[in-house]
C-alpha positions as CSV (number, residue, x, y, z in Angstrom):
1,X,-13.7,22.8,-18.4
2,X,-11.8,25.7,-16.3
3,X,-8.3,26.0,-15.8
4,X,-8.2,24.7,-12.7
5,X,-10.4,21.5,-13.3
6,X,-7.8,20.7,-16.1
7,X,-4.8,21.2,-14.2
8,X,-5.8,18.8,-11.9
9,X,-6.7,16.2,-14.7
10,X,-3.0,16.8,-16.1
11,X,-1.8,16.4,-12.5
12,X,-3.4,13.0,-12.2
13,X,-2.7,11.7,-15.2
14,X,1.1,12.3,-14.5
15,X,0.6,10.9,-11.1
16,X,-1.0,7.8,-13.1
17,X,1.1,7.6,-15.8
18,X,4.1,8.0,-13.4
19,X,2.8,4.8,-11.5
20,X,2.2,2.7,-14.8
21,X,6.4,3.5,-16.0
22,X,7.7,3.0,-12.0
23,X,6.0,-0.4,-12.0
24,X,6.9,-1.6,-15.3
25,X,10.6,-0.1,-15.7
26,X,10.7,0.9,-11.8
27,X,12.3,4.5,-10.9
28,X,15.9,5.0,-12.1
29,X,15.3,3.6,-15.6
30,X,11.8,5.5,-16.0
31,X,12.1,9.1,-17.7
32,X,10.2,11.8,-17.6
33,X,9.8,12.1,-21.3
34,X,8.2,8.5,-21.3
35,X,6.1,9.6,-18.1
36,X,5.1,12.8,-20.4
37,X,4.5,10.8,-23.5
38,X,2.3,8.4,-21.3
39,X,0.2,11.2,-19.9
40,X,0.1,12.6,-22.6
41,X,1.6,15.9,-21.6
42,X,4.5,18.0,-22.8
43,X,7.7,17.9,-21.0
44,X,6.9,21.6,-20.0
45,X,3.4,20.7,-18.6
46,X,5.6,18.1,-16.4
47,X,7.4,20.7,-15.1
48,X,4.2,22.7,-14.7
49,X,3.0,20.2,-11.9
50,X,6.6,18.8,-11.0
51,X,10.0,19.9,-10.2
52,X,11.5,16.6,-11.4
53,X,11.2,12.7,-11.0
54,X,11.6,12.9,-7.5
55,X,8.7,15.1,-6.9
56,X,6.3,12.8,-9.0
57,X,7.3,9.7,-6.9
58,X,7.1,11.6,-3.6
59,X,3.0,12.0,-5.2
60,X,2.5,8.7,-6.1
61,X,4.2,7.5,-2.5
62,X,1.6,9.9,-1.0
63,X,-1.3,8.3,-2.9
64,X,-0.6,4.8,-1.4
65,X,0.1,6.3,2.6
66,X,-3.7,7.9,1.8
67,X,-5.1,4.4,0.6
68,X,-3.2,3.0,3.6
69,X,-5.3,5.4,5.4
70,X,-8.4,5.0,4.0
71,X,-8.5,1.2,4.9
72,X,-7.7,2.1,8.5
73,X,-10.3,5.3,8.7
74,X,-12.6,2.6,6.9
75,X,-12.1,-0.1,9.9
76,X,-12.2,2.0,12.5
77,X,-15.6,3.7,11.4
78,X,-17.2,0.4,11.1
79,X,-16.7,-0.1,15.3
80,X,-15.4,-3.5,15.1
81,X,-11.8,-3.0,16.4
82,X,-12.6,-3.4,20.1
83,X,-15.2,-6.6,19.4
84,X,-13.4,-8.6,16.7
85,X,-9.4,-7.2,16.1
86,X,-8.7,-10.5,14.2
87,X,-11.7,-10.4,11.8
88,X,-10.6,-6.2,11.4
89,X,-7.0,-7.5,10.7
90,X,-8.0,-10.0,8.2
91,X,-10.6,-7.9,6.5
92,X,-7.7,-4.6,6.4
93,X,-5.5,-7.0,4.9
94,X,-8.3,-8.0,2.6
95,X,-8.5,-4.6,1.0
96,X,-5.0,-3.5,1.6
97,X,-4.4,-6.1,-1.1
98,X,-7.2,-5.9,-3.3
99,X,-5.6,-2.3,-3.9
100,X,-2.5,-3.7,-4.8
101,X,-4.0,-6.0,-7.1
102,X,-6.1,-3.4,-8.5
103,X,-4.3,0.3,-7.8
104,X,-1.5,0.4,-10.1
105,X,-0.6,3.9,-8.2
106,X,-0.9,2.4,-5.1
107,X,1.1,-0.8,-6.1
108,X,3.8,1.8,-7.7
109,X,4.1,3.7,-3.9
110,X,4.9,0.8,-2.3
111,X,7.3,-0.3,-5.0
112,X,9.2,3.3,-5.0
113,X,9.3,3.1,-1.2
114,X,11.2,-0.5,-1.1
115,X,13.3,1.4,-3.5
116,X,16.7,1.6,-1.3
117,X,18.7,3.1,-4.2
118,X,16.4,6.5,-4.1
119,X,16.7,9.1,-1.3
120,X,13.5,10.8,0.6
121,X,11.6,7.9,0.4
122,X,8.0,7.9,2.0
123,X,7.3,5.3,5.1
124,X,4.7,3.8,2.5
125,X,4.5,1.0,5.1
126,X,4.9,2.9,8.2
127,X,1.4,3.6,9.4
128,X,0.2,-0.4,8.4
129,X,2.6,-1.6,10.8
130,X,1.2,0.5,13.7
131,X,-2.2,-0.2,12.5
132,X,-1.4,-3.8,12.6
133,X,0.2,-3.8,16.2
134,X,-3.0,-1.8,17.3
135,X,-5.1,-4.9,16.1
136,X,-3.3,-7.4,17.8
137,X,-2.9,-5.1,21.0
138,X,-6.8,-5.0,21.1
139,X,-6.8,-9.0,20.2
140,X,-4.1,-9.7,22.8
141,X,-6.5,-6.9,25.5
142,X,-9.7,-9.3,24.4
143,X,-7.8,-12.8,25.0
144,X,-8.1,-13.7,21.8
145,X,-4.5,-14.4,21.1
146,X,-3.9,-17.7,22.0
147,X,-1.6,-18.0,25.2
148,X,2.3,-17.8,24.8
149,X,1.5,-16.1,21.3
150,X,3.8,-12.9,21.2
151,X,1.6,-10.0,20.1
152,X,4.6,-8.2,18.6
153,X,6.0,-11.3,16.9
154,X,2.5,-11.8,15.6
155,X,2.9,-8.1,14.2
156,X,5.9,-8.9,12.8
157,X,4.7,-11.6,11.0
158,X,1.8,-10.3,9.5
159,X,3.6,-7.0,8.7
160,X,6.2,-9.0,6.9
161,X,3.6,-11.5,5.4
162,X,2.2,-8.7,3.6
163,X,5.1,-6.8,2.6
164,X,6.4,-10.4,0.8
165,X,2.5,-10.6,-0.6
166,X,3.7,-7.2,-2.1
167,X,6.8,-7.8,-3.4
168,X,5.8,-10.9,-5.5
169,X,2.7,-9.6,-6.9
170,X,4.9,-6.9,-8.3
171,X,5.8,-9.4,-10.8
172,X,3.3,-12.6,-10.1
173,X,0.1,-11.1,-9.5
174,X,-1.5,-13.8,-8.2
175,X,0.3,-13.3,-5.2
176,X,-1.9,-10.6,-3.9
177,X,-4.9,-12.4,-4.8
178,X,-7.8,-13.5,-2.2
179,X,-7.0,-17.0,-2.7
180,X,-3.2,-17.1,-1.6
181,X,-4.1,-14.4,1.5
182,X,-6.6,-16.9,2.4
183,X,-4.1,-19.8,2.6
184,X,-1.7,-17.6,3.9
185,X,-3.7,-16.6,7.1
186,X,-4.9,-20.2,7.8
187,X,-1.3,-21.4,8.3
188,X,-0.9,-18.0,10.4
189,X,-3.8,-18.2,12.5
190,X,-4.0,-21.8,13.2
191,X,-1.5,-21.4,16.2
192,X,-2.5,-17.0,16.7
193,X,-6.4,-17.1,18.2
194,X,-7.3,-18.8,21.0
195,X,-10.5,-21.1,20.7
């Protein structure tokens, strides 16, 4: 293994090992000699990637925003935004939180970005909103929002269904689990799509 290949190994393990003490202990109470210890890295290899704390959250914020980015980039490759917005919506939705459930650096992003007591926060949830308002523009463009159905209440809705999903899978993971996003978007869409 070259130098460079192993850097990046030690870089990612921070970034992972970062995520695992943010979730568990969450960002003021997490140290970087327990981040270190966890990656098993010295505290001068740390430094070697970061400049602090702050740096290594800014990273694992970023590796959420990209997942965010991915699902979108995902959608909109398949060609279904314009032909079925809802189905797109539910199926983002779907994945955004089969991350969560399953990306402890992704869940750990979204956590540090809810964070209000740390400065320089990412918009972790800044380009799923306007992804979300684009699918119910297209659905609302299509007719297939039911009449009198707000398409920016509906955004808000959904937006702050999912952040909510987020915050309680944090510490009930069940939450962000296919079963409770199903029953959550039954009671939402009964009254959303037109038949």
């Amino acid at each position: 293994m070259d130098k460079q290949e192993r850097a990046t190994r030690t870089r990612e393990s921070l970034v992972r090992a970062a995520a695992e003490v943010f979730a568990e202990e969450g960002f003021a109470a997490a140290s970087v000699a327990t981040i270190s210890r966890r990656a098993g890295v010295t505290t001068g290899g740390f430094h070697f990637h970061f400049a602090g704390k702050a740096a290594l959250a800014r990273a694992v914020e970023d590796r959420s925003v990209e997942a965010v980015r991915r699902i979108i980039d995902a959608a909109r490759e398949a060609g279904e935004v314009a032909a079925d917005p809802l189905r797109v919506l539910l199926d983002s939705t779907s994945a955004l939180m089969t991350l969560l459930a399953e990306d402890v650096v992704v869940r750990a992003g979204f956590g540090l970005s809810a964070d209000v007591s740390r400065g320089g926060r990412v918009d972790v949830w800044g380009s799923w909103r306007l992804w979300v308002d684009e699918l119910l523009e297209a659905a609302e463009r299509g007719g297939i929002l039911a009449e009198g159905v707000s398409r920016r209440d509906a955004a808000r809705a959904v937006v702050a269904s999912t952040v909510g999903l987020e915050l309680m899978g944090a510490a009930e993971p069940e939450w962000v689990g296919p079963e409770t996003l199903a029953r959550i978007w039954t009671l939402m869409l009964g009254g959303q799509a037109s038949t």
